[in-house]
C-alpha positions as CSV (number, residue, x, y, z in Angstrom):
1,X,-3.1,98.0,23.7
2,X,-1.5,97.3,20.5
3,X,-1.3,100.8,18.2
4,X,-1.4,101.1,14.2
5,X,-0.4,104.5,12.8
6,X,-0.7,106.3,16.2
7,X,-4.5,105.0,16.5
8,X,-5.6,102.3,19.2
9,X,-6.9,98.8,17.3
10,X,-10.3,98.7,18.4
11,X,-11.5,95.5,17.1
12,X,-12.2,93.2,20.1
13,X,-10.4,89.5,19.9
14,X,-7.5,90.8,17.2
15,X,-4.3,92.2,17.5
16,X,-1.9,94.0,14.7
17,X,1.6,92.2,14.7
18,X,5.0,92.7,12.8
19,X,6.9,89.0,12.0
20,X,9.7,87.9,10.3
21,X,11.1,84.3,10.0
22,X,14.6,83.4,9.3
23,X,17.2,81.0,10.1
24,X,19.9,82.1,11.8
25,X,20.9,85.2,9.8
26,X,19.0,84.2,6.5
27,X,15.5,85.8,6.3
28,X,13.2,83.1,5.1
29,X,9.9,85.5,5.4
30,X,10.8,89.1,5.8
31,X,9.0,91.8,7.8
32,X,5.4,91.6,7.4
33,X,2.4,93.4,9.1
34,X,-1.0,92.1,9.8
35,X,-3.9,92.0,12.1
36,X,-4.5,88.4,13.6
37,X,-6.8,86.6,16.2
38,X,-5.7,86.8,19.6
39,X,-6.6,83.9,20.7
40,X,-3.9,81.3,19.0
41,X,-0.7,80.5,20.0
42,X,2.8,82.1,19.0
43,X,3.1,78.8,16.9
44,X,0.0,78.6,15.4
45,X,0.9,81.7,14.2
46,X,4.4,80.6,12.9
47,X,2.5,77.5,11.2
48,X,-0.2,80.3,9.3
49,X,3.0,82.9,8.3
50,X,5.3,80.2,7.3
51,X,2.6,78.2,5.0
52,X,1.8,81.5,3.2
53,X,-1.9,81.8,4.7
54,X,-1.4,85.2,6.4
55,X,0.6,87.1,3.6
56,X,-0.6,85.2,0.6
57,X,2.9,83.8,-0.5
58,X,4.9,80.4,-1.2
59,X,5.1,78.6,2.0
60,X,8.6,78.1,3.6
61,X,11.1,75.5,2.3
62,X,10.0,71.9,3.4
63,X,13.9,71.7,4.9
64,X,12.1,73.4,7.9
65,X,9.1,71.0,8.8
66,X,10.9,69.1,11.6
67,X,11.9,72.8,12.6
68,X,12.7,73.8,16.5
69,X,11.0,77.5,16.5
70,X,12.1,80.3,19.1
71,X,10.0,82.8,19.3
72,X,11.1,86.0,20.7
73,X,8.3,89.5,20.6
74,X,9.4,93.5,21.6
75,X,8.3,96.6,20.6
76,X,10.6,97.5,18.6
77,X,12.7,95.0,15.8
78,X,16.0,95.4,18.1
79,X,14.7,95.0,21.3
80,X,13.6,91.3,21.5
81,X,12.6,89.3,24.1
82,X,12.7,85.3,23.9
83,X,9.0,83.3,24.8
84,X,7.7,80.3,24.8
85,X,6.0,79.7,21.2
86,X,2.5,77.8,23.5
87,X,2.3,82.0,25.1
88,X,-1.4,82.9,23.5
89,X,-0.5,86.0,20.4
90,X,-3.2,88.4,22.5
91,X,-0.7,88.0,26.1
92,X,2.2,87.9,24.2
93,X,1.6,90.9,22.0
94,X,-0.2,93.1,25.0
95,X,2.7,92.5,27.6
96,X,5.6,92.5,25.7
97,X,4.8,94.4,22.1
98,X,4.1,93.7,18.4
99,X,7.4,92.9,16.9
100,X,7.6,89.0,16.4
101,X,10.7,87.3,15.3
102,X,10.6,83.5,14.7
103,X,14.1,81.8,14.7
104,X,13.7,78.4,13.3
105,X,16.4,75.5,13.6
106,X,16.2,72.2,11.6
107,X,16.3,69.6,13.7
108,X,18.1,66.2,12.0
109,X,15.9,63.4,12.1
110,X,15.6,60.7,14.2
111,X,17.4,58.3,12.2
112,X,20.5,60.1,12.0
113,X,20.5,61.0,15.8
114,X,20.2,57.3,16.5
115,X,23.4,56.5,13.8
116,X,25.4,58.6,15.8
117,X,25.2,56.7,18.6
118,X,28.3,54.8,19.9
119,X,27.5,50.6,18.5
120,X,27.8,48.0,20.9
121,X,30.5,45.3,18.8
């Protein structure tokens, strides 16, 4: 079980998590602690953080909507792990520890994928 301050969170259905979000090397959110449902998804929880529900903030820049998210959860901030972002918080958090670090990428839009392609003449 998850543990805050050296006591063991009690409350059935929520776990206590640590997350950051940053692309790359530039933080976007920094570290931030809460307790949470366990019952989501890794991305669901990304979606909450990142929007500025869980910590009461400014949501993320908008560059990041079309964004590719890794996820990757540890016990500590240095020993990370990557997951799948569908992995439910609760079996994520209880297997592989509280730390959660999302990585987010951009991904170019469709558009501009498709102008790259070689033209027939």
């Amino acid at each position: 079980s998850p543990l805050l301050n050296g006591f063991q969170l009690a409350v059935a259905g929520m776990v206590f998590v640590v997350m950051q979000i940053r692309a790359r090397c530039r933080v976007l959110k920094p570290w931030y602690g809460c307790v949470v449902a366990d019952q989501g998804t890794l991305i669901d929880l990304y979606d909450k953080y990142s929007s500025g529900q869980l910590d009461n903030s400014e949501a993320i820049s908008s560059d990041y909507a079309t964004a590719m998210v890794n996820c990757a959860l540890g016990s500590s901030k240095h020993e990370l792990i990557r997951v799948s972002a569908d992995v439910a918080v609760g079996e994520a958090v209880s297997s592989l520890g509280q730390y959660i670090d999302f990585n987010v990428e951009v991904r170019e839009a469709a558009a501009t994928d498709y102008e790259k392609l070689p033209q027939a003449t």
